[in-house]
C-alpha positions as CSV (number, residue, x, y, z in Angstrom):
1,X,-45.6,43.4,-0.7
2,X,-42.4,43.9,1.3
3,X,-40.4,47.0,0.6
4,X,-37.0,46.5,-1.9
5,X,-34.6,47.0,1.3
6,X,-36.3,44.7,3.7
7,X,-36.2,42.1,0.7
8,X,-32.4,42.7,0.6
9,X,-32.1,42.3,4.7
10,X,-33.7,39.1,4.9
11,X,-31.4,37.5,1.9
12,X,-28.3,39.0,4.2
13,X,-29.9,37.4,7.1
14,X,-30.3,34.1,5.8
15,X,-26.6,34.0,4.1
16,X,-25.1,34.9,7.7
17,X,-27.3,32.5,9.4
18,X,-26.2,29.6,6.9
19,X,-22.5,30.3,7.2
20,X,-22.7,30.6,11.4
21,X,-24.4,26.9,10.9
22,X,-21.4,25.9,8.9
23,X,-18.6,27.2,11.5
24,X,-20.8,25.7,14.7
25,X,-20.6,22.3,12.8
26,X,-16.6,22.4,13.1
27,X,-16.5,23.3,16.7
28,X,-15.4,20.8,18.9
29,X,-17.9,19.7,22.1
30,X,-16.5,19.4,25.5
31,X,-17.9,15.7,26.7
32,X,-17.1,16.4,30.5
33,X,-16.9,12.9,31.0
34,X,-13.7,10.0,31.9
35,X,-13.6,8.9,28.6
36,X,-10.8,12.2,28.0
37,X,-7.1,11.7,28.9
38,X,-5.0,14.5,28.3
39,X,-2.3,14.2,25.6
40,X,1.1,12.1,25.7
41,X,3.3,14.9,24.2
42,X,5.1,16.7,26.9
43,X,4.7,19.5,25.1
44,X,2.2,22.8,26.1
45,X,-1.2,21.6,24.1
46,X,-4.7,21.3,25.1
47,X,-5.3,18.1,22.6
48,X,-7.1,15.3,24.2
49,X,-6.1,11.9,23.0
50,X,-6.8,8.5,24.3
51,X,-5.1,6.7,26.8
52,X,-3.1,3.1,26.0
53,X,-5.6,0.2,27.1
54,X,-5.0,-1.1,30.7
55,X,-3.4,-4.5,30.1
56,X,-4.0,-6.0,33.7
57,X,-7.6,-5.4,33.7
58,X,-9.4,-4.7,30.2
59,X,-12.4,-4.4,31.7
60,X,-11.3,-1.0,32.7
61,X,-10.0,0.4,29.5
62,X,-12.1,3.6,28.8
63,X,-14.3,4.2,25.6
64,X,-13.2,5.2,22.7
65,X,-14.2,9.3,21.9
66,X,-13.1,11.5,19.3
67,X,-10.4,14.3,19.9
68,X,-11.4,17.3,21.5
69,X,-10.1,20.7,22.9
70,X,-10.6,21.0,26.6
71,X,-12.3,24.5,27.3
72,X,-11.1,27.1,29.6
73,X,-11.9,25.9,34.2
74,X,-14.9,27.4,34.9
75,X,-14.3,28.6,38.4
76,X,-16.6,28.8,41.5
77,X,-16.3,31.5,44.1
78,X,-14.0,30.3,46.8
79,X,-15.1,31.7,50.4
80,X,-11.6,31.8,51.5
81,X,-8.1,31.4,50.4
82,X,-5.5,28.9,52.0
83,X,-2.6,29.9,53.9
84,X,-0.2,29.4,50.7
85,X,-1.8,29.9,47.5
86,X,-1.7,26.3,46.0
87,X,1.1,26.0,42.1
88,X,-0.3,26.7,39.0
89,X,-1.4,23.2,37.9
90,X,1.1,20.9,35.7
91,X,-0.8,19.9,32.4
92,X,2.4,18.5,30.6
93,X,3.3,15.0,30.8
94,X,6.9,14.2,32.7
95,X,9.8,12.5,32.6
96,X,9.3,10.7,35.4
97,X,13.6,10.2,35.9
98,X,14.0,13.3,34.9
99,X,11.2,14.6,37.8
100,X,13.2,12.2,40.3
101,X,16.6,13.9,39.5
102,X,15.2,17.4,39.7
103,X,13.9,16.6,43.7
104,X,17.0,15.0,44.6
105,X,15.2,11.4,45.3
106,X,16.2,8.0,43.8
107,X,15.9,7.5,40.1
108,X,12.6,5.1,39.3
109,X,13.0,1.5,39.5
110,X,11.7,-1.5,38.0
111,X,10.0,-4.1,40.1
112,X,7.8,-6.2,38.0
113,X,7.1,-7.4,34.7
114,X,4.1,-9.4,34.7
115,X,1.2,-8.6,34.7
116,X,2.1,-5.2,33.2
117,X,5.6,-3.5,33.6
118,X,5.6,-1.5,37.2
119,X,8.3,0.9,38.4
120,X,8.9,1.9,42.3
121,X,10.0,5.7,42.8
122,X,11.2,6.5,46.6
123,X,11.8,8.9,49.5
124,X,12.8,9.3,52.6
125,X,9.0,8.9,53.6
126,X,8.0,6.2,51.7
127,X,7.5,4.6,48.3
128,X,5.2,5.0,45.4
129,X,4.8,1.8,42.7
130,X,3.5,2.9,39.5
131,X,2.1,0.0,36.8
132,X,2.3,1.4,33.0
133,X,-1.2,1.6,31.6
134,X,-3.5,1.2,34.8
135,X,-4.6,4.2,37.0
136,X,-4.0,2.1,40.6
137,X,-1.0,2.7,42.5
138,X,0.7,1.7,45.9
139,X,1.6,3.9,48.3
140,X,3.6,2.2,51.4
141,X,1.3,-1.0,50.7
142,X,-2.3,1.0,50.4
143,X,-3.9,1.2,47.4
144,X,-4.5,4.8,45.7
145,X,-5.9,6.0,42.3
146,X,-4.0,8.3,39.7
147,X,-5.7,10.8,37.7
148,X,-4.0,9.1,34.5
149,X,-2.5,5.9,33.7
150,X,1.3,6.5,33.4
151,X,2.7,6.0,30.1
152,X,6.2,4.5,28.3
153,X,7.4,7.1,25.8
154,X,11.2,7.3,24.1
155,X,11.6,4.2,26.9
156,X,10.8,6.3,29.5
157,X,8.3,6.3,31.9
158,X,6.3,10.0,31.8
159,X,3.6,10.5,34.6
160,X,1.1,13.8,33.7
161,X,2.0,16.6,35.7
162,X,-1.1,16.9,37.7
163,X,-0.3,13.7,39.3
164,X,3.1,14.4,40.2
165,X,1.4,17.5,41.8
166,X,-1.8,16.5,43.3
167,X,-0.6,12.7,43.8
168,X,2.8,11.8,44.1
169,X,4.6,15.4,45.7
170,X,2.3,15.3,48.3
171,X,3.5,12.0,49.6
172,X,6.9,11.6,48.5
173,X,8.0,15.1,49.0
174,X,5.8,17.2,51.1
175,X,5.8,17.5,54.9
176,X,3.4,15.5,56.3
177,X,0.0,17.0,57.7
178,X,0.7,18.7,61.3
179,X,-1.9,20.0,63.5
180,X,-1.5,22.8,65.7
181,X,-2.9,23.9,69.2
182,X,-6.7,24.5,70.0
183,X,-7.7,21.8,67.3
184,X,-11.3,21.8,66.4
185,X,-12.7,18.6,64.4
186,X,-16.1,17.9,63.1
187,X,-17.5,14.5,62.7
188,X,-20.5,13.9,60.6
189,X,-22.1,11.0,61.4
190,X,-23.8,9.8,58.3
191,X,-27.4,9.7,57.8
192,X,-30.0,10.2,60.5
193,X,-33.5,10.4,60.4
194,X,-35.9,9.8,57.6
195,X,-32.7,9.0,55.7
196,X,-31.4,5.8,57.4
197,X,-28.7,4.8,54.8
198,X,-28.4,1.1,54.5
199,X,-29.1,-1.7,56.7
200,X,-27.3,-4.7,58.3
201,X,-27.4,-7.9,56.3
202,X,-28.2,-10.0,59.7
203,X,-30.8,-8.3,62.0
204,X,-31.7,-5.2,60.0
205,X,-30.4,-2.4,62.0
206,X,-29.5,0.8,60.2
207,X,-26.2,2.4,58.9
208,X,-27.6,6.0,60.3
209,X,-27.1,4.2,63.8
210,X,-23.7,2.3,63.5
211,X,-22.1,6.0,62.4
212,X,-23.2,7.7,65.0
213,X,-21.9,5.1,67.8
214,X,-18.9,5.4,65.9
215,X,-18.5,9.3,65.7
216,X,-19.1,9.3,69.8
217,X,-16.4,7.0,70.8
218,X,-14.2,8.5,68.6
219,X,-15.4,12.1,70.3
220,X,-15.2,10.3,73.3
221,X,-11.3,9.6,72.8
222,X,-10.1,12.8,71.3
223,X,-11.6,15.0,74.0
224,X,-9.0,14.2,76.3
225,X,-6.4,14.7,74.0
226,X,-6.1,18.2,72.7
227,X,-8.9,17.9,70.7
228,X,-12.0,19.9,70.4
229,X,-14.9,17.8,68.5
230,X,-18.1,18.1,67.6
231,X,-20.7,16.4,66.1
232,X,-23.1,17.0,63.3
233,X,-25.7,15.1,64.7
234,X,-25.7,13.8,68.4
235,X,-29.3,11.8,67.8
236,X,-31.7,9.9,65.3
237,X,-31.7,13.4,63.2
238,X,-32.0,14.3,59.4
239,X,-29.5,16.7,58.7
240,X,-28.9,18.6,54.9
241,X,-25.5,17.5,53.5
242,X,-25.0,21.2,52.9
243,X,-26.4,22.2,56.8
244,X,-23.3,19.8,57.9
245,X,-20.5,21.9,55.9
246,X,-22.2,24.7,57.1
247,X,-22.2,23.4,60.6
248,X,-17.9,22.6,60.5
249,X,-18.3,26.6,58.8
250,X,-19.7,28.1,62.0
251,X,-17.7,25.8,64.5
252,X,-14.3,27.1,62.7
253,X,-13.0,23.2,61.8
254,X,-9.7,23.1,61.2
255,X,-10.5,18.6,59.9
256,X,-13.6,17.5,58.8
257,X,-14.5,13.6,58.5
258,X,-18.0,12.0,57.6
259,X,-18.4,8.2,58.5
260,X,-20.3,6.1,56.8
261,X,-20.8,2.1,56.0
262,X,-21.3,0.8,52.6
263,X,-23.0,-1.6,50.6
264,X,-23.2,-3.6,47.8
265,X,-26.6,-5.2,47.9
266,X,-27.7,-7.7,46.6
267,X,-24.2,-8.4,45.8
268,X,-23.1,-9.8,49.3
269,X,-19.4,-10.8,48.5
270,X,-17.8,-7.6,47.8
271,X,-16.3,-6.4,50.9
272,X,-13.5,-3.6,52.3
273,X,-12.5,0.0,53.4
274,X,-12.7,2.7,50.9
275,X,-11.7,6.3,51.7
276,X,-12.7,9.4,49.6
277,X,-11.3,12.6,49.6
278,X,-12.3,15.2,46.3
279,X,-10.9,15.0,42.8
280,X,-8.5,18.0,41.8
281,X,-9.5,20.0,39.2
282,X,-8.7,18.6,35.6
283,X,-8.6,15.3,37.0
284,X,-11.4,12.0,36.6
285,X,-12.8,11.1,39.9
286,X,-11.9,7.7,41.1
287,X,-16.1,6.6,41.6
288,X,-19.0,9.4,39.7
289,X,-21.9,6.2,40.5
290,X,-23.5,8.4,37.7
291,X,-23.3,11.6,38.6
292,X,-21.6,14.4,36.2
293,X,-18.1,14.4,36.7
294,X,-16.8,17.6,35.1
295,X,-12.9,18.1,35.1
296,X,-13.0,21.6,35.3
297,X,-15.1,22.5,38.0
298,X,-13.4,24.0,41.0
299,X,-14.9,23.8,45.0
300,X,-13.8,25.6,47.4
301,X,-12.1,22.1,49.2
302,X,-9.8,22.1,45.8
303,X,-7.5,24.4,47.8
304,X,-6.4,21.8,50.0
305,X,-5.6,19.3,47.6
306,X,-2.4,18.2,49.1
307,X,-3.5,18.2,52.7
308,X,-6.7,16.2,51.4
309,X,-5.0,13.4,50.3
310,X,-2.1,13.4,53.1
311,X,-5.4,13.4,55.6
312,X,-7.0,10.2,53.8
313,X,-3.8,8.5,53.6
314,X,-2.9,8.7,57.4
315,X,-7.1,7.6,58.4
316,X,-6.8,5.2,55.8
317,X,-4.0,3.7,56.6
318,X,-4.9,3.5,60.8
319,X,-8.7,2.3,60.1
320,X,-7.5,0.0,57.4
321,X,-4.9,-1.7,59.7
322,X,-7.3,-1.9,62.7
323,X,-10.3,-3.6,61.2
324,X,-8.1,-6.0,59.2
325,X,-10.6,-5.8,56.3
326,X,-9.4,-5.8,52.7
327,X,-8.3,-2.7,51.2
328,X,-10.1,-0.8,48.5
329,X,-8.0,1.7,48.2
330,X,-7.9,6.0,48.6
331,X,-10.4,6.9,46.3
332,X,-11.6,10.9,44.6
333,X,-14.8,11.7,44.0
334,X,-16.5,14.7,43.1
335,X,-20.6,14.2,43.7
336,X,-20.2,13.9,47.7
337,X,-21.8,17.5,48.8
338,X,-20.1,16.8,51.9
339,X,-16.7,17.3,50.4
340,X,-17.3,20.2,47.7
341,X,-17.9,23.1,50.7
342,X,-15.5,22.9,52.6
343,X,-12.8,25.1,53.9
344,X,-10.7,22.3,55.4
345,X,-9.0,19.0,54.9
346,X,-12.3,16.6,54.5
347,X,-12.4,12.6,54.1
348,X,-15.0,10.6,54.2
349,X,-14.2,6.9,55.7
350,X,-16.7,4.2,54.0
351,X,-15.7,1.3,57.5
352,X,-17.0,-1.5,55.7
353,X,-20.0,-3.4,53.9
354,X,-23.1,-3.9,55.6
355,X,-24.1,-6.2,52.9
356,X,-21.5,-8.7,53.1
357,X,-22.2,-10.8,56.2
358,X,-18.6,-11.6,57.9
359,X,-18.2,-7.5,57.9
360,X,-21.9,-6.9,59.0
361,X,-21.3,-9.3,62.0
362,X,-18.3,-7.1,62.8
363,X,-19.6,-4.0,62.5
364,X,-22.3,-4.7,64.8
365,X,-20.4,-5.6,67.5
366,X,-19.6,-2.8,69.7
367,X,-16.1,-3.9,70.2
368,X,-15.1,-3.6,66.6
369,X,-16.6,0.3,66.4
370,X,-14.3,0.9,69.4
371,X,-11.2,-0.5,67.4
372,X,-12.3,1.3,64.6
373,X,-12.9,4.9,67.1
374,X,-9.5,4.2,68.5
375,X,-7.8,4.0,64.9
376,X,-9.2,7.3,64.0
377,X,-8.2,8.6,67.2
378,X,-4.8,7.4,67.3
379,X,-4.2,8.7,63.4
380,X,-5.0,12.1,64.6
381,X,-3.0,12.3,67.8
């Protein structure tokens, strides 16, 4: 028989272990995932609520998921700090007038109606159109992706404050991206070895090939104007995606682009340039193809959030007008590992779909990589 006191201390333990049950049923779960929006009060909460649905496209409107608190950014060692230690991020929704009139730039404008209700906002370099209720957005004609669907409040359009930071300050307000002397850029042909990537639609060649031809004309150009540039891979090799970041790491990059070619396969329609650069912190990634997209998780590239997307925009913009494909816009994504590691601006260019035959046809064709190797080129000049 158990003593009288250890009798007593197992009643206590199972009363305390009952109510700690009770309390861990009213906690709220963090779903990680881009069903959250944050919340349409511009006031300084952490509620989550969902967005409005997207009237141009339904098909995109997120799922429905309950209200939860957003927990504290878990924060990953950064190697390095940038140059000028990057604002405290904006988690308020804005007055998107009100923002205007604060930076001395015109007051928003309305330019459409139909299909949904979209406003222009402009400055001396360029102009950003905003559609109520849809993530996509138009920067001087090339499609981009917000981090949240801007909203109509009190009959006034409010934007959340880490897109008027990470989105629409970089471009409308910022100084553009500059480079300096002695300029060192890594290309990472993508793929290589073992791990071809996909394959041409018409005779079967591999994507691991087309990039490389790509990255040495483009090497090929630079050299002779200011540029140093190296390669990741300068034959049929397997590289680690983590070797490459370590490899712009030891060569002291100042840019870092990966090229690849995409696909859609079986699907042989779908067809364009995408460019990717990585999702801020507290922000949904543009594409996750199923990975875990957590908002809070911070990489060491999240310091150059601004340069990032003023990098994409200018590549994007040369490639996207050289190949005369269709545009599929500046995209973010987090579950590229050769994004998360670096210590630089870093893009990667997808340069079309191997899967759709008019664009395989192209991108075989040696004179179309060399357009495409002179676009980058010239963007960087």
């Amino acid at each position: 028989m158990l003593p009288h006191n250890w009798r007593v201390f197992k009643f206590a333990g199972i009363i305390f272990g009952g109510m700690l049950l009770l309390l861990a049923g009213c906690t709220s779960v963090y779903q990680g995932s881009e069903a959250q929006t944050p919340p349409r009060e511009w006031s300084l909460t952490n509620e989550v609520v969902q967005p409005a649905p997207s009237k141009r496209n339904p098909s995109k409107n997120l799922p429905s998921r309950p209200v939860v608190k957003a927990p504290a950014p878990a924060v990953h060692p950064i190697p390095a700090s940038p140059k000028i230690s990057p604002p405290a991020p904006i988690l308020t929704w804005t007055s998107l007038d009100r923002w205007a009139k604060e930076n001395k730039i015109a007051s928003p404008r309305k330019v459409a109606n139909s299909p949904v209700a979209s406003y222009a906002v402009s400055s001396r370099r360029g102009t950003m159109v905003l559609e109520i209720g849809s993530r996509e957005a138009i920067w001087n004609g090339l499609e981009m992706h917000l981090g949240f669907a801007p909203e109509i409040i009190d009959d006034q359009i409010f934007v959340y404050g880490l897109d008027l930071q990470k989105n629409l300050e970089p471009l409308l307000l910022d100084e553009p991206l500059a480079f300096g002397t002695n300029r060192v850029l890594v290309l990472d042909p993508g793929h290589g070895g073992m791990n071809v990537g996909t394959h041409s639609l018409t005779d079967g060649r591999f994507e691991k090939e087309f990039t490389l031809d790509w990255a040495r004309r483009i090497q090929t150009l630079l050299s002779t104007n200011g540029w140093k540039v190296f390669l990741t891979r300068t034959n049929d090799s397997d590289l680690a995606l983590s070797n490459r970041v370590n490899f712009a790491e030891a060569h002291h990059a100042d840019l870092f682009v990966s090229l690849h070619f995409n696909s859609a396969a079986p699907d042989t329609k779908q067809n364009g340039l995408e460019t990717y650069c990585l999702t801020p912190t507290g922000m949904p990634s543009t594409l996750t193809r199923g990975y875990s997209d957590l908002w809070s998780d911070h990489y060491p590239n999240n310091a150059f959030d601004v340069e990032n997307l003023q990098f994409a925009v200018r590549l994007h913009a040369a490639v996207l007008h050289a190949s005369g494909e269709e545009d599929r816009g500046i995209r973010r994504a987090r579950f590229m590992g050769v994004l998360l590691g670096q210590r630089r601006p870093a893009v990667l260019i997808e340069g079309g779909y191997l899967s759709n035959t008019r664009e395989t046809e192209k991108i075989e064709s040696a004179e179309f990589r060399e357009k495409l190797a002179e676009a980058v080129a010239n963007a960087l000049k």
